[in-house]
C-alpha positions in Angstrom: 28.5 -28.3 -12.6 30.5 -25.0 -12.3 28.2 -23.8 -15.1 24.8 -25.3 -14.3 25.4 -23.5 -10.7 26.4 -20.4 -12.3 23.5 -20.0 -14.6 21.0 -21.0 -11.5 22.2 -18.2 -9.3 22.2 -15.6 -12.3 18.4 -16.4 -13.4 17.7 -16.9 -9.3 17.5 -12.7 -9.6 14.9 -12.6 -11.7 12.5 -14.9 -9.1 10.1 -12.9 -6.8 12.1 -13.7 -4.1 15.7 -12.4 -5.5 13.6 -9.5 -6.5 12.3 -8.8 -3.0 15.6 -9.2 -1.9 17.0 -6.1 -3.9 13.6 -4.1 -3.1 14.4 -4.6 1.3 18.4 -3.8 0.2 17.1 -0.7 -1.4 14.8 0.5 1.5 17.6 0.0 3.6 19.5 2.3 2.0 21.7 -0.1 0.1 22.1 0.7 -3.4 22.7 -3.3 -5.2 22.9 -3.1 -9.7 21.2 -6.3 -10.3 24.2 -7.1 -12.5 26.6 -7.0 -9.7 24.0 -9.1 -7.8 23.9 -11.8 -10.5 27.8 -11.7 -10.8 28.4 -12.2 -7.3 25.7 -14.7 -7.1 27.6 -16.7 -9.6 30.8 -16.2 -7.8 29.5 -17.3 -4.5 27.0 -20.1 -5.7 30.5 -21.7 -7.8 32.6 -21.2 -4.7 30.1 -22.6 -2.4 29.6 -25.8 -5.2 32.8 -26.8 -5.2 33.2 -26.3 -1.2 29.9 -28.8 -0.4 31.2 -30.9 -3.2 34.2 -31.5 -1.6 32.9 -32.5 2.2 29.6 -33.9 1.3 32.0 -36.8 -0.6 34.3 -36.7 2.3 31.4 -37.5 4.4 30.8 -40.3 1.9 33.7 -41.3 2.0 34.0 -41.9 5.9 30.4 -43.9 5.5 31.7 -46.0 3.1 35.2 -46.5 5.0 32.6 -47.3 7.8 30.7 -49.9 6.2 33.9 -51.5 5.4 33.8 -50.0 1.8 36.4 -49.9 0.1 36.8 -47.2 -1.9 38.8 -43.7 -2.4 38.0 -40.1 -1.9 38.3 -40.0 -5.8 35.5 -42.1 -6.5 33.4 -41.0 -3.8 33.7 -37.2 -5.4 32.9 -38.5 -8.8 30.1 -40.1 -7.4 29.2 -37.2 -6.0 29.6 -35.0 -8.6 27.4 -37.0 -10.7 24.5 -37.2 -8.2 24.8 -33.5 -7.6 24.8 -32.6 -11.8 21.0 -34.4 -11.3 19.4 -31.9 -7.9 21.4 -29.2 -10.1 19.4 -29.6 -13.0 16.4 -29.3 -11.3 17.4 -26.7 -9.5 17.8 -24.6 -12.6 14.4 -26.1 -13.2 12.8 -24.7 -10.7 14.5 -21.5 -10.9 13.8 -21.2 -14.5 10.0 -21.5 -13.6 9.9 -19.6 -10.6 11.5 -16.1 -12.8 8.9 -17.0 -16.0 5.7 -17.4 -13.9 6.8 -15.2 -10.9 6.0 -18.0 -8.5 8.0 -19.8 -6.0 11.2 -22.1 -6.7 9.7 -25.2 -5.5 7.5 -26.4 -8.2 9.4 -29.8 -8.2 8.3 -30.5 -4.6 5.5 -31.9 -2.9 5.1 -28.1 -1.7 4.8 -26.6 -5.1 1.3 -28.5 -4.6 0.9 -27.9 -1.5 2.1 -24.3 -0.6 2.6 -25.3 3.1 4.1 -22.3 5.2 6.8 -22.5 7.7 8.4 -25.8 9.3 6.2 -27.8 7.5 6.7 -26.2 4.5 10.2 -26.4 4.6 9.8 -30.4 5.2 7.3 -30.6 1.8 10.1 -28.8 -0.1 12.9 -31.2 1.0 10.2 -33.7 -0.1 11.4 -33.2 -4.3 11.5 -35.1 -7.1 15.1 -34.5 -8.4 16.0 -34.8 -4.6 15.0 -38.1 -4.3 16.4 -39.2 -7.4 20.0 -38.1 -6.4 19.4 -40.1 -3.2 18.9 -43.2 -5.1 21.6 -42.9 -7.2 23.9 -42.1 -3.9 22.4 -45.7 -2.6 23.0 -47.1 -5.7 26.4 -45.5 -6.0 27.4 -46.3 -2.6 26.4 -50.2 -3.2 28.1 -50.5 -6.7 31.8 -47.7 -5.9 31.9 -48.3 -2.4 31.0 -51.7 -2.1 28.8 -51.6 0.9 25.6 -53.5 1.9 22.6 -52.6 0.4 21.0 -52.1 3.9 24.0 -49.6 4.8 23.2 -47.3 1.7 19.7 -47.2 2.6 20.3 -46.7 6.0 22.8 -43.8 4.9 20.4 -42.2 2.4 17.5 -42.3 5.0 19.5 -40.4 7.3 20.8 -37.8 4.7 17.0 -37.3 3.8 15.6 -36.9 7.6 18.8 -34.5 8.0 17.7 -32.4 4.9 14.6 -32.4 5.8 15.1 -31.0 9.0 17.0 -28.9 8.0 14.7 -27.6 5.3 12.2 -27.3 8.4 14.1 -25.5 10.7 15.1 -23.1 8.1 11.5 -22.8 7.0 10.8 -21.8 10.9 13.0 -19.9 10.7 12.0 -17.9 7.6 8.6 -17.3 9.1 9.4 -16.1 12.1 11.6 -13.6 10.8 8.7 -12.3 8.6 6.1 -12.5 11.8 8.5 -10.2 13.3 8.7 -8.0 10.6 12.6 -8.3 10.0 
């Protein structure tokens, strides 16, 4: 995991957004090597792995204990570790093919065919195909580690979804506003 997330924030430099990144850093007068850039991506993106890792299977872990699961913070990590090894691979898949064709890094999504701007285009992206497939292996996993009701892990995985996708929505809001305002 440490490496798949370390090779997706190096090659996430060479997309047209990590480029336009370092372009406004140096019209702002901030002078960024792209080497240190893709080193300290790497640090950060490894350091900020192992952090969600760690309380997205503690909040696993208290679902599970809720829907009298029983099961251990252990297995809940490893479960989540392996769910997370699939949305990391296509994550380096999307990266990978937004720095060769200089295009966005959502081609995975429903917005890659879309191209929807804003909220809604932040919901489309949440709306991916390696995405969905670590949510059914976190219902699956749930059901088969934690021992909890099938309707519980479904439950639980529809509410992680609608909370990523959200998420993805407001942040996609969020994005476009900032550019409308020219910051």
């Amino acid at each position: 995991m440490l490496i798949l997330t370390a090779a997706t924030t190096i090659l996430a430099v060479y997309t047209p957004q990590g480029q336009e990144a370092l372009q406004q850093q140096k019209e702002a007068g901030i002078e960024v090597n792209s080497t240190f850039s893709m080193i300290g991506g790497a640090v950060g993106g490894v350091i900020a792995i192992v952090a969600t890792l760690a309380f997205t299977s503690l909040i696993l872990f208290l679902i599970a204990k809720l829907g009298t699961g029983k099961t251990t913070y252990r297995q809940m990590f490893s479960l989540n570790l392996f769910v997370t090894f699939i949305t990391a691979i296509g994550q380096l898949i999307n990266t990978g093919v937004a720095a060769l064709a200089h295009t966005s890094a959502n081609v995975t999504s429903l917005n890659g065919m879309v191209g929807a701007k804003g909220a809604m285009g932040g919901v489309f992206t949440s709306i991916e195909i390696f995405s969905i497939w670590g949510l059914i292996l976190t219902a699956v996993g749930l059901q088969k580690v934690a021992n909890v009701s099938k309707v519980v892990s479904i439950i639980t995985v529809i509410i992680l979804f609608i909370l990523g996708a959200a998420i993805s929505g407001a942040g996609g809001a969020a994005s476009e506003a900032l550019k409308g305002a020219g910051l």
